[in-house]
C-alpha positions in Angstrom: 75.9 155.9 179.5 79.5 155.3 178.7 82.6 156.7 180.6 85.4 157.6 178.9 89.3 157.5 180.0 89.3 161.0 180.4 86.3 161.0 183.0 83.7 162.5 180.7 80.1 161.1 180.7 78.6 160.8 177.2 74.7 159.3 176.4 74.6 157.5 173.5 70.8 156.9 171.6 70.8 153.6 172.5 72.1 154.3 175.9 69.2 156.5 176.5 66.4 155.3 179.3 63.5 153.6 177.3 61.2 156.3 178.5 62.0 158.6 175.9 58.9 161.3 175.0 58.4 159.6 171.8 58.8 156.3 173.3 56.0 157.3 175.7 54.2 158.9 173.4 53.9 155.8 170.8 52.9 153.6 174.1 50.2 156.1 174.8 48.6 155.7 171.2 48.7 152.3 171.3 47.3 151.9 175.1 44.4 154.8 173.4 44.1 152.2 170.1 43.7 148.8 172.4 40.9 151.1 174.6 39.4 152.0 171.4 39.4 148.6 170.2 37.4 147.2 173.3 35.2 150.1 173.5 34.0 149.2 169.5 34.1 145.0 170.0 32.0 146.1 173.4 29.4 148.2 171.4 29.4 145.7 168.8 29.0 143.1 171.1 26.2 144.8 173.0 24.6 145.6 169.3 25.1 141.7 168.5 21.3 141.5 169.6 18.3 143.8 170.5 15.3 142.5 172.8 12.2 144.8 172.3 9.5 143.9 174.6 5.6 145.2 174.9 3.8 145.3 177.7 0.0 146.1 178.8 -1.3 146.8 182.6 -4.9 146.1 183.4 -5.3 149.9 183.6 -3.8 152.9 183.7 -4.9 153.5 186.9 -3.2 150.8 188.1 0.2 151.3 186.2 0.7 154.4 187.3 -0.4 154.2 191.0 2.2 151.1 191.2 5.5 152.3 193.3 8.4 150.8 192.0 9.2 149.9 188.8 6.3 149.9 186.1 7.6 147.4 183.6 7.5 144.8 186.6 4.3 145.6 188.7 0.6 145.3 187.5 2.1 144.8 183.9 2.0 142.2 181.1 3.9 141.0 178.6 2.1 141.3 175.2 4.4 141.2 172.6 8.2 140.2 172.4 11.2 140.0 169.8 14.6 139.5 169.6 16.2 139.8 166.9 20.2 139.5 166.1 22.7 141.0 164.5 22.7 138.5 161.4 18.9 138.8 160.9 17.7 135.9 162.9 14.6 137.4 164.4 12.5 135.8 167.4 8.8 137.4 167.7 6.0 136.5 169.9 2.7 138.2 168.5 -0.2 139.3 170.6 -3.2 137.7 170.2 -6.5 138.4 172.0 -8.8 136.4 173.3 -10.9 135.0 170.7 -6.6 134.0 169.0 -7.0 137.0 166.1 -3.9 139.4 166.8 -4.9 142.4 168.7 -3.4 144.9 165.8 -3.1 147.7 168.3 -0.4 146.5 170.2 0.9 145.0 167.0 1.4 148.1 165.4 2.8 149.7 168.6 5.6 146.6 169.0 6.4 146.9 165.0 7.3 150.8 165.3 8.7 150.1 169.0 11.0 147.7 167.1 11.8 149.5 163.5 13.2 152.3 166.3 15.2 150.0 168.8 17.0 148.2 165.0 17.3 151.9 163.8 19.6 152.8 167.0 21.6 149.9 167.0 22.5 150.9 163.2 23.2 154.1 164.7 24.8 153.5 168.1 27.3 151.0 166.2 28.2 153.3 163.0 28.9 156.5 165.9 31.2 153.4 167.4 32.9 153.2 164.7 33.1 156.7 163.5 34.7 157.8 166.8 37.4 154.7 166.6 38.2 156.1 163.3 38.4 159.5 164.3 40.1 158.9 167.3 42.6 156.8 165.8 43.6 159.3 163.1 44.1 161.8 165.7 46.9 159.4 167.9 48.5 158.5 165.2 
C-alpha cells in the first residue's frame, strides 16, 4: 500500500499481500505435484523388489485348527524367491526327500510368482498413470 499527499490509499500489484488466489493456487499444485512425486518414488520403491514365499503345513487339519496367524503356526517354508526390480532373481526350490524337486509345489510357487511380478507391473504403471493424470489436472 502507498499513501498519497491527498490521504488516499491505493494497492499497487506488487504491493498486494503474497497470498494472492493465484499465488495460493500455484502453491497448492506444486504442494499436490511434490505429494504425487513421493507417492510414485514410494510405490516404486515398494515395487523395487517382490518376496514370494511357499509354504506347506503337516496337514490341513492342523493349518486350519491353528489360532493365530496361519503362515506362522504348524507351517513350512517350501519354496522362496525374491526377485528385484532389475531382474536379479533369488529362488530356493523345493526338493523332497529323496533331493528330486517336489514339482507340485514347484508349479504352485512358479504361478504364485508369474502373479505377484504381474502386479507389481501393474500396481507401478496405475502409479504412474495417476501421477500423470493428476498432474495434468493441477496444472
Amino acid at each position: 500500500m502507498a499513501a498519497h499527499d491527498d490521504n488516499v490509499l491505493s494497492i499497487s500489484p506488487a504491493a498486494q499481500a503474497p497470498g494472492t488466489t493465484r499465488g495460493a493456487s500455484g502453491r497448492f499444485s506444486e504442494n499436490i505435484l511434490a505429494r504425487l512425486g513421493a507417492l510414485l518414488s514410494k510405490a516404486v520403491e515398494d515395487a523395487a523388489s517382490i518376496e514370494v514365499r511357499t509354504y506347506t503345513s503337516g496337514s490341513a487339519d492342523t493349518a486350519l485348527a491353528a489360532t493365530g496367524d496361519p503362515v506362522t503356526q504348524n507351517m513350512r517354508l517350501r519354496a522362496f524367491t525374491r526377485a528385484a526390480f532389475d531382474g536379479d532373481t533369488e529362488t530356493c526350490v523345493p526338493l523332497k526327500a529323496d533331493g528330486a524337486v517336489d514339482d507340485v509345489i514347484w508349479e504352485i510357487h512358479k504361478e504364485a510368482t508369474a502373479a505377484a511380478r504381474a502386479d507389481r507391473v501393474r500396481a507401478v504403471d496405475a502409479a504412474i498413470s495417476a501421477v500423470q493424470k493428476i498432474a495434468q489436472a493441477v496444472k
